[in-house]
N, C-alpha and C positions, 0 to 999 in steps of 0.2 A: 267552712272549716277544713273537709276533705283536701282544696284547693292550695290553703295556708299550710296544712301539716308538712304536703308534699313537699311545697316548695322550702320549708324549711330543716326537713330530716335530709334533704336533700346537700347539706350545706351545714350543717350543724349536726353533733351525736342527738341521736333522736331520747336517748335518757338527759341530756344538758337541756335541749329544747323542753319535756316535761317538766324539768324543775322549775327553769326558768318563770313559764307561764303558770304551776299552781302555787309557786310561791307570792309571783303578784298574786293572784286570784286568793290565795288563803290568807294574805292582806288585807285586802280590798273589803270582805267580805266577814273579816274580823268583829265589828260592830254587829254581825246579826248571830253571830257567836256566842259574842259575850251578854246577846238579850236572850240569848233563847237559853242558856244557862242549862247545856246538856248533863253537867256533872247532877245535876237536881236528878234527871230522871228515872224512873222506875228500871231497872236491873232488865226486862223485855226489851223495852225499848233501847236502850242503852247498846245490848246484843245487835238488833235490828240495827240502829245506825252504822253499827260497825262495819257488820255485814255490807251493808248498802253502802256503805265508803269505799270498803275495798271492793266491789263492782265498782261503782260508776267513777272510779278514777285512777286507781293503778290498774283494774281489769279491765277498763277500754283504753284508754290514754297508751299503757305500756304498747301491749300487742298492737294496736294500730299504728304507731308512729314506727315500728319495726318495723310492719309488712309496707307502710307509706317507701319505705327505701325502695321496695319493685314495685310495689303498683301503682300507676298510673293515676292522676287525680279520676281522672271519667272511672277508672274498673273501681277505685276505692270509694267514690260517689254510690256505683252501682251495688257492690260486695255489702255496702252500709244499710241498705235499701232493702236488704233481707228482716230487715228488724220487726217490723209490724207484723210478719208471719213469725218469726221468733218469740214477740209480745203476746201472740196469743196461744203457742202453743206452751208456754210457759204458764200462762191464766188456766191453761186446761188442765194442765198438771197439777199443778196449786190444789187449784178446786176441786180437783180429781172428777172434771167435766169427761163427757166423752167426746172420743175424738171424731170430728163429723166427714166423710167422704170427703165434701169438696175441700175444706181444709186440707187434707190429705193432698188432692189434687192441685190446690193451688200454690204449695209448700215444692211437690214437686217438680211444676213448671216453674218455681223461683231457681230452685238447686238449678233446674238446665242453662236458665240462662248465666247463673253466678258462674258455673260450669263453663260457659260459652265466653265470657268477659275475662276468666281468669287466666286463661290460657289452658285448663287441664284436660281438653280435648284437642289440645295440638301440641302435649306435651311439654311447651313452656314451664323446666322446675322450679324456676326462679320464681314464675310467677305465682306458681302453685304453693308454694311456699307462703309468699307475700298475703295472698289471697286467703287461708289457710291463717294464719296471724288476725288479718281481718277481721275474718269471722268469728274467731273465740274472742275478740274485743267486741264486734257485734251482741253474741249469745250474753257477754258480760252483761250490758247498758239494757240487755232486752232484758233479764231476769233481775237490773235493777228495777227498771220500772214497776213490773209486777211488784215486786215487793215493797217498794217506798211506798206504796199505795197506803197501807198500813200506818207509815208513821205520820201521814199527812192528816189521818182522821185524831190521831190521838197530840200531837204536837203541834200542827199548822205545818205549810207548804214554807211559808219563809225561817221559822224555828229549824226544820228539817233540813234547809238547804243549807244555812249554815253550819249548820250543825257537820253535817256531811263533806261538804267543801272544806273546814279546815282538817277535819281528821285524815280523809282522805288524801288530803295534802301532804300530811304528815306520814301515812302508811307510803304514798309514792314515791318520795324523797326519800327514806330507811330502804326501801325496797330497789331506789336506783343507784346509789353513792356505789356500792359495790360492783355496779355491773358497766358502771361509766368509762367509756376512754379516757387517757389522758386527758386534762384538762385542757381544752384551747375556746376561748372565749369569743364570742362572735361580736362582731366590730360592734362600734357604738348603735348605729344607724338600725341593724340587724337586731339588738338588744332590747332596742326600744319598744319595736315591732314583736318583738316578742312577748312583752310586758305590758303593751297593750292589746295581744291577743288574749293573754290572762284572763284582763281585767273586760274586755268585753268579751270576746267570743266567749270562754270559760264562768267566768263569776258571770256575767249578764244571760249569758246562755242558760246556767242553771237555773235560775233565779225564774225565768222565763218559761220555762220547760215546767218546771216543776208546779210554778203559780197554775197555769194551764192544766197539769195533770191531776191539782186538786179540783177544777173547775170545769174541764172536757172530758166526755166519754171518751174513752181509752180509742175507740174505734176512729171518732173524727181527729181528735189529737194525731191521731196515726199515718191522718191524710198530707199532714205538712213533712212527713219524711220522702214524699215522693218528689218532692222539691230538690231533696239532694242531687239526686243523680244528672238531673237536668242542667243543676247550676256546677256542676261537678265538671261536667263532659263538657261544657258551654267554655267555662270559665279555663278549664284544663287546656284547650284547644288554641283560645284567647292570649290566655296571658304563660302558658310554660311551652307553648309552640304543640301540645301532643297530639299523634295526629287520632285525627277524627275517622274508624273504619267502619266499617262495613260489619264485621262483627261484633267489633261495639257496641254499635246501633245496635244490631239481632240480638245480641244480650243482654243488652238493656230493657227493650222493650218485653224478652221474656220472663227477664226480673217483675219488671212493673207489673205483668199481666198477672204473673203470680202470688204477686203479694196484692195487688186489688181484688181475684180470684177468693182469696182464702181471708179475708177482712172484710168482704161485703157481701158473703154469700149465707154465714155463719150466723146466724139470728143469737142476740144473745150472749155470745161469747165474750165480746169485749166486755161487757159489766162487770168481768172477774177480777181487772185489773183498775176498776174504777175504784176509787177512794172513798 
């Protein structure tokens, strides 16, 4: 996904490119809408989906397909890769857990390296910018998770995902029309590719994720984000030519170290965010 964004904010207004793929996607995913029959629900829950709509898709989607403009698929693979330390420090709040050392410590050898990837130790504004965008659509998708937790015990993981995906759809699309460049449509071929990122990356992705997040502790669930940054930088390198440095690498790996640090040292913590 990191990979797709870039390459297509890159070449399309990154609010056209949103609408595009959650209007396939709040299509698509129409049928589990009209079963899960949100309008029924209790007046709580109802609040909650809301909430959880406007995170997990005008509060990630927006600010990451902005900052995709400067960063690099590898830095926005890596920047993403903050989340599972995010997930938990969000669960601790929640819960009003305490906050344990190594978490501490493993939270801050993530910032260094997200620090070292983004450019803000070499002054890079652009980048610090883009980076910075990143992360508040990171913090977004992290304090979705904790929270949908909730509506998957009281409504089901696939009720919720519908549910979510098309409202969300809806709050993105009101919340982008305004801020959109003129209008310029991207060729057929580009269209397509975008409408089929929708309908898989987005509708299959959530659908996925979510199934999973009813079903896996929050902690191993967490373990498949470390995937990004790998297929991020891989794929970044491969197929948009970017190059492959040395800091990179060093950043990366202090991401990773950081967020394996603060997720597997923690006894306990992820159950906050389990469903």
């Amino acid at each position: 996904m990191p990979v797709g964004t870039r390459f297509f904010v890159r070449r399309v207004d990154p609010y056209l490119f949103n609408e595009v793929r959650y209007t396939a996607a709040a299509l698509s995913i129409m049928p589990l809408f009209l079963k899960a029959r949100p309008w029924r629900w209790p007046a709580h829950d109802l609040a909650l989906m809301g909430a959880c709509a406007l995170l997990a898709i005008p509060g990630y989607n927006i600010p990451v397909a902005l900052g995709a403009r400067s960063v690099s698929a590898g830095q926005l693979g890596l920047l993403i890769a903050t989340e599972p330390v995010l997930i938990i420090g969000f669960a601790l709040l929640i819960e009003r857990r305490r906050i344990d050392a190594r978490l501490t410590l493993g939270s801050a050898i993530a910032l260094a390296g997200v620090s070292l990837t983004s450019g803000v130790l070499g002054g890079a504004t652009v980048h610090v910018r883009g980076a910075l965008e990143v992360l508040t659509g990171a913090a977004s998708w992290s304090l979705y998770t904790v929270l949908v937790a909730r509506l998957y015990r009281r409504q089901g993981a696939l009720a919720a995902t519908g549910a979510i995906v098309v409202v969300g759809s809806v709050l993105l699309i009101l919340t982008s029309l305004p801020l959109m460049a003129p209008l310029v449509w991207p060729d057929a071929g580009s269209l397509l590719a975008l409408i089929a990122m929708g309908v898989l990356g987005s509708t299959l992705g959530f659908i996925l994720w979510n199934f999973a997040g009813a079903h896996v502790p929050a902690e191993r669930l967490g373990l498949f984000l470390y995937l990004i940054p790998l297929g991020s930088v891989i794929s970044g390198a491969l197929l948009l030519g970017e190059a492959l440095t040395v800091t990179l690498v060093a950043g990366g790996l202090l991401t990773l170290a950081g967020v394996w640090i603060a997720t597997h040292v923690v006894p306990g913590v992820a159950a906050a965010a389990e469903p």
